[in-house]
C-alpha positions in Angstrom: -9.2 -7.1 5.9 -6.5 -8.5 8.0 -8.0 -12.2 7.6 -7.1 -11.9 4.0 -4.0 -9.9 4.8 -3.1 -13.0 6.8 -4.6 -16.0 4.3 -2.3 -14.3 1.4 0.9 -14.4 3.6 0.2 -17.9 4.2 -0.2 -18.8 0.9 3.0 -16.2 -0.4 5.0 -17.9 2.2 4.3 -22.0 1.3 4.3 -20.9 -2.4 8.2 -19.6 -1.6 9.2 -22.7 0.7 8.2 -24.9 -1.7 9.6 -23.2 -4.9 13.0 -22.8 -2.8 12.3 -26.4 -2.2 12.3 -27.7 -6.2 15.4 -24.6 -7.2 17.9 -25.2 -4.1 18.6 -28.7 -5.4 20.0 -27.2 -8.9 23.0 -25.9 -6.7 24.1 -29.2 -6.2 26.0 -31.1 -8.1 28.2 -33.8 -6.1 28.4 -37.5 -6.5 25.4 -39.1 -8.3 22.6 -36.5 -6.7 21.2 -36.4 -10.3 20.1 -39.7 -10.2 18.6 -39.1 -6.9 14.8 -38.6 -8.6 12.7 -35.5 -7.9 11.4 -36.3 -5.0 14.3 -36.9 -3.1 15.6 -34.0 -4.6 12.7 -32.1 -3.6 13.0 -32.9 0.0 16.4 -32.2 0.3 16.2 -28.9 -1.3 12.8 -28.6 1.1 14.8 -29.5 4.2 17.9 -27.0 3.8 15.4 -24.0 3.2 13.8 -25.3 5.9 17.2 -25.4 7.9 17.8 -22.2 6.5 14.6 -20.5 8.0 15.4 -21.8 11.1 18.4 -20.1 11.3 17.5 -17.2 10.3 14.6 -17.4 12.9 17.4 -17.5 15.8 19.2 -14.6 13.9 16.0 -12.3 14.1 12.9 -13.9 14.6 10.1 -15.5 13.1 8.5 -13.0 11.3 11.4 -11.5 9.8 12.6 -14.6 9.0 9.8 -15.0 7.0 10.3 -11.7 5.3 13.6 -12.8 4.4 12.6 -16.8 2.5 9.8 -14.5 0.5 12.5 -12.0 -0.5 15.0 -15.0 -1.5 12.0 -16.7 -3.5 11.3 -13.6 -5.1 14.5 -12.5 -6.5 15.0 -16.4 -7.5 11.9 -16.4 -9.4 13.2 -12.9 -11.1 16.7 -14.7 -11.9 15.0 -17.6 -13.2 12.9 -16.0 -15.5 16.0 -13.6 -16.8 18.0 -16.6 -17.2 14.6 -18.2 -19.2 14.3 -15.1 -21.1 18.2 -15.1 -22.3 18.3 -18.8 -23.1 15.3 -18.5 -25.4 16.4 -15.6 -27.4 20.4 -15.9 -27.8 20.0 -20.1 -27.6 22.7 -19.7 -25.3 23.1 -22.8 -22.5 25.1 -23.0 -18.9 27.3 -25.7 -18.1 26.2 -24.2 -13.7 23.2 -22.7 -12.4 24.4 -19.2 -12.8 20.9 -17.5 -11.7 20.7 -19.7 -8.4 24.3 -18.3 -7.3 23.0 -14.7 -8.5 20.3 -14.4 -6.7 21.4 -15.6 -3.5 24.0 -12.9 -4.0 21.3 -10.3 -5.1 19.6 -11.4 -1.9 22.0 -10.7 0.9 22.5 -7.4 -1.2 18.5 -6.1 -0.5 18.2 -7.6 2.6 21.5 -5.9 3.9 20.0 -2.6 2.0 16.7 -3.0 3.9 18.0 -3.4 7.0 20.0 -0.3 6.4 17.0 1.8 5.1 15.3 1.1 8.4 17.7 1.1 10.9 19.1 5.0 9.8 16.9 7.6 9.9 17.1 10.1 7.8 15.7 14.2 7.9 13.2 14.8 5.2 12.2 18.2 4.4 9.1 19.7 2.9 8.4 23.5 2.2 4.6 24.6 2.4 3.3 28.1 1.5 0.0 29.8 2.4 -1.8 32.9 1.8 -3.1 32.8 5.5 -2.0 34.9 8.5 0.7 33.0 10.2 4.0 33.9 11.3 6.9 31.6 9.9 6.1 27.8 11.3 9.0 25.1 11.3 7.4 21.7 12.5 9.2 18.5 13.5 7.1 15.7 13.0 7.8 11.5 13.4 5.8 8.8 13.8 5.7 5.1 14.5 8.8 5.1 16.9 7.6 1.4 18.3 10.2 1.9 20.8 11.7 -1.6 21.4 11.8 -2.5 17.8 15.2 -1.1 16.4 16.1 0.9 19.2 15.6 1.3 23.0 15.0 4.9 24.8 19.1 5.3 24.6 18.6 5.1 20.8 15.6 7.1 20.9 17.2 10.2 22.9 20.2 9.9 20.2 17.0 10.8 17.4 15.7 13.6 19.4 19.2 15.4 19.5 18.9 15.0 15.6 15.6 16.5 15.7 16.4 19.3 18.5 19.2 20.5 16.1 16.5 21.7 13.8 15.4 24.1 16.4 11.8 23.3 15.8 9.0 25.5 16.8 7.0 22.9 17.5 7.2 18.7 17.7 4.4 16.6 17.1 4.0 12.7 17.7 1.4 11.3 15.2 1.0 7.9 17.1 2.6 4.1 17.3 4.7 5.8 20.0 5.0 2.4 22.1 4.1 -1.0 21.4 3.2 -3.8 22.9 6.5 -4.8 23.3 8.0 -1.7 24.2 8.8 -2.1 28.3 7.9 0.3 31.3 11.1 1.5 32.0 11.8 2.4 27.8 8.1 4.2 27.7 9.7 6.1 31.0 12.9 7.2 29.9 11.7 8.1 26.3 9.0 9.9 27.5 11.4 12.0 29.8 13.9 12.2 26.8 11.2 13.6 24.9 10.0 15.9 27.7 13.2 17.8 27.4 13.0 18.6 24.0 13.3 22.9 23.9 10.9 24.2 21.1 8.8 27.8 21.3 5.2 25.9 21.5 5.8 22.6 23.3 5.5 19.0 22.1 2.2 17.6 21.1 1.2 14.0 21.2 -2.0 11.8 19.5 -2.7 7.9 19.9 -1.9 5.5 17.3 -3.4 2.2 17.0 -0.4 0.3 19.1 -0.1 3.0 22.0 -2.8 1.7 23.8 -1.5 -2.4 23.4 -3.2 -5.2 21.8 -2.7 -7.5 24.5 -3.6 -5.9 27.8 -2.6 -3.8 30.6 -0.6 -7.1 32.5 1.7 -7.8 29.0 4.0 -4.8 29.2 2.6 -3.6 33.3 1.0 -0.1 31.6 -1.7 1.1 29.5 -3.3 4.1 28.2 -3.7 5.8 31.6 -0.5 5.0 32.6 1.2 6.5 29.3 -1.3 9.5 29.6 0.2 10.1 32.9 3.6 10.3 31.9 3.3 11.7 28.9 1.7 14.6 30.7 4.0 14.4 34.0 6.9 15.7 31.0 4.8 18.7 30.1 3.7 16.7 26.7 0.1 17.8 25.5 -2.3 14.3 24.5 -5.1 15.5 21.8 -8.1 13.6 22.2 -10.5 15.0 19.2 -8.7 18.6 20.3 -8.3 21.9 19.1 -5.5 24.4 20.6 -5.2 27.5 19.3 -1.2 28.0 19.5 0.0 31.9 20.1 -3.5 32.6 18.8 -1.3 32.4 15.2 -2.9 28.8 14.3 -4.6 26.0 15.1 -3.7 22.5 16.3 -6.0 19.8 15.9 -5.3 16.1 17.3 -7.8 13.4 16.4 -8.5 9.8 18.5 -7.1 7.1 16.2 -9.9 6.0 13.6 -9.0 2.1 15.2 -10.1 3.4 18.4 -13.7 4.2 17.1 -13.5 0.9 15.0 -12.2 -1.7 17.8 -13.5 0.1 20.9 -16.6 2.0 19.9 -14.9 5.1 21.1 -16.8 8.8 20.1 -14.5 9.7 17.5 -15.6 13.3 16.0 -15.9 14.1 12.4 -13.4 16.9 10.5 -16.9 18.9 10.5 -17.4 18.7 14.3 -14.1 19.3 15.0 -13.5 22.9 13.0 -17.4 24.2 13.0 -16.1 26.9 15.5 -12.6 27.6 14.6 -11.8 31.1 12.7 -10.9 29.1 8.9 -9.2 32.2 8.3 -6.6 30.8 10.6 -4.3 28.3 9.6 -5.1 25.1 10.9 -2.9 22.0 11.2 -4.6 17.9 11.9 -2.8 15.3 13.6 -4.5 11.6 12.5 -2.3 8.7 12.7 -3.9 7.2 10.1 -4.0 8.7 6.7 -7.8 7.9 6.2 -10.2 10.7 5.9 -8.8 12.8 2.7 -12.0 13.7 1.4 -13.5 14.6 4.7 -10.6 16.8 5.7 -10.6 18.5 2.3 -14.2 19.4 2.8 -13.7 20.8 6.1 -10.9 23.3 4.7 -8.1 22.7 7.0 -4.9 23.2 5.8 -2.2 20.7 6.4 -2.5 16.8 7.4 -0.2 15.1 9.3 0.0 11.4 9.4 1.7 7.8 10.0 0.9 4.3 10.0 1.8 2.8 6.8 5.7 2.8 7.4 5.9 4.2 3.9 4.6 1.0 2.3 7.6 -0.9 4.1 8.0 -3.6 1.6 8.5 -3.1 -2.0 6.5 -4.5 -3.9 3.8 -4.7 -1.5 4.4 -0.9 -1.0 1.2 0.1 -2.5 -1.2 -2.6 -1.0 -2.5 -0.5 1.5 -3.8 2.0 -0.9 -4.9 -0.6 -3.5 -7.3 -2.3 -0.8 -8.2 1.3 0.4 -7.0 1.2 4.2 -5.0 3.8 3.4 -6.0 7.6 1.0 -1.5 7.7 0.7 1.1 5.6 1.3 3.9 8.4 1.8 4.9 12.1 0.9 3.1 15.4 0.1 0.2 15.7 -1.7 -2.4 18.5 -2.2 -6.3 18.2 -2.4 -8.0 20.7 -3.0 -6.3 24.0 -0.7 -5.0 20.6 1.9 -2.0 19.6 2.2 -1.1 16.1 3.3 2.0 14.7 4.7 2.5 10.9 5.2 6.0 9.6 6.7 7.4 6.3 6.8 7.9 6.5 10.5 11.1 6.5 12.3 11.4 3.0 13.4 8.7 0.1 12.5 6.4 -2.1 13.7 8.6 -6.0 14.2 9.5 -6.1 11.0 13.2 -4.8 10.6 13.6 -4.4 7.3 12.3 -1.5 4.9 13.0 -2.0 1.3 10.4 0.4 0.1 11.6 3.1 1.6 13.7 4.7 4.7 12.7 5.5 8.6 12.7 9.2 8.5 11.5 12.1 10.7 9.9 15.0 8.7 11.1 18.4 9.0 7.7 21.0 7.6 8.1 25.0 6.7 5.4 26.5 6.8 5.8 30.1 5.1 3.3 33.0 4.5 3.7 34.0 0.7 2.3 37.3 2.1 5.1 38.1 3.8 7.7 37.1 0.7 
């Protein structure tokens, strides 16, 4: 899957330098360019894209750079057709290249909304109901905090006070905590940061598939152990295919990433496994990072999902990809199936990329109420 993730970025992003390539050009109009020929044209128009990619590189970095030339190329290729579309049906003409100047505008517009949409997090609430047993349950819930990516543990302590204002019962991590590029001393002092968090029933924690790092223990000078360790060390409970029962009011079940099982052949137990001994008539609560096993969860009768990973769909409109190619059951929200809910967030931070255009880092706020007691 993520050969032809990578084949179609390759081809999206040559497709946009050159098409940025033949349109830049049209913005010019000094001296006798227009007898210049197309090719030279071409080149020139190829060169300042070029020259505007590198910039942009030194402004953020490669990849993001990239996210930007495919945006620009898109929203050209929108304001070229419009501009098509009017000329053909009102027989109108422009003395400038109006949709050139339009969509560079339109550009720096999204890009400076994406930005904004992932670097400021916002609460989102959901309200569940059940006809089980439980006391009142109010859940705070992020994922995919990458710390390093769009903000350090200082940043990452200025969230938690957001999310300790809630006056949860319970937080729960559902994985990407760390990544790769996330250093010792930020996995330390966000772990502590976390550690203090005051809630009735703790903070519980599962695995994503970046916690444990792609590129080895000596890259970032920790790995899964190590985080483990201080996870624990700040009273911080790690589910490993785990069931708690919490106050014996409901039960908590944290799953091993489905990557780990994939990528490192790790014994990762079914839904069936998991709940063939826990009393159903008890509400029961799933932590998977991915949002992956719908069907299987259904059938096993638990009651409420929680997931990450997809960063909402991050990109619109590549938003839905991941649900298209089936990675993914959902992309983001609540959804029902059968007597499960399922919650997918968009994560409060992201994976390198530092834009979000699809839709906005968030943690989740969950009520759970007994209609019972209404």
């Amino acid at each position: 899957m993520w050969t032809i993730i990578m084949r179609t970025v390759i081809v999206v992003v040559m497709t946009a330098l050159f098409y940025l390539g033949a349109r830049v050009p049209n913005l010019i109009n000094i001296g006798n360019f227009a007898e210049w020929g197309r090719f030279k044209q071409f080149s020139l128009g190829l060169l300042i894209t070029l020259g505007v990619l590198g910039i942009l590189v030194l402004c953020f970095d490669f990849i993001n750079a990239l996210v930007c030339v495919i945006y620009i190329a898109m929203i050209w290729l929108l304001c070229d057709t419009a501009f098509w579309i009017i000329g053909k049906f009102t027989n109108l003409t422009f003395e400038h290249y109006y949709a050139g100047w339009i969509a560079l505008i339109l550009s720096v517009i999204a890009l400076s909304l994406g930005w904004y949409l992932e670097h400021n997090v916002k609460q989102t609430t959901y309200n569940i109901t059940t006809n089980k047993d439980i006391s009142d349950l109010k859940i705070a819930m992020f994922a995919d905090s990458h710390v390093g990516t769009t903000f350090n543990a200082e940043g990452f302590k200025k969230h938690l006070e957001k999310i300790q204002a809630q006056n949860p019962d319970i937080v729960v991590v559902v994985g990407d905590y760390v990544d790769d590029d996330t250093t010792k001393e930020d996995m330390i002092a966000a772990t502590e940061a976390l550690g203090q968090l005051k809630t009735k029933y703790g903070v519980y924690y599962v695995f994503g598939n970046h916690d444990k790092g792609y590129h080895g223990f000596h890259h970032r000078g920790y790995g899964a152990d190590e985080l483990i360790n201080e996870l624990t060390k700040n009273n911080i409970k790690v589910l490993l295919d785990e069931t708690v029962s919490i106050n014996n009011d409901f039960y908590l079940i944290g799953r091993r990433d489905a990557s780990s099982y994939r990528k490192q052949r790790l014994l990762r137990q079914s839904m069936e496994e998991l709940v063939k001994d826990l009393d159903k008539n008890k509400y029961m609560i799933v932590l998977d990072h991915q949002p992956t096993e719908y069907d299987e969860q259904s059938e096993a009768e638990v009651d409420l999902v929680l997931s990450g990973h997809t960063h909402g769909g991050q990109l619109y409109p590549f938003n839905q990809i991941g649900k298209w190619i089936k990675a993914n059951d959902a992309i983001y929200g609540l959804e029902k199936r059968k007597n499960t809910n399922f919650v997918v967030t968009s994560g409060i931070s992201n994976w390198a990329l530092k834009f979000k255009t699809g839709t906005q880092s968030e943690f989740v706020v969950i009520n759970i109420k007994n209609q019972a007691l209404r």
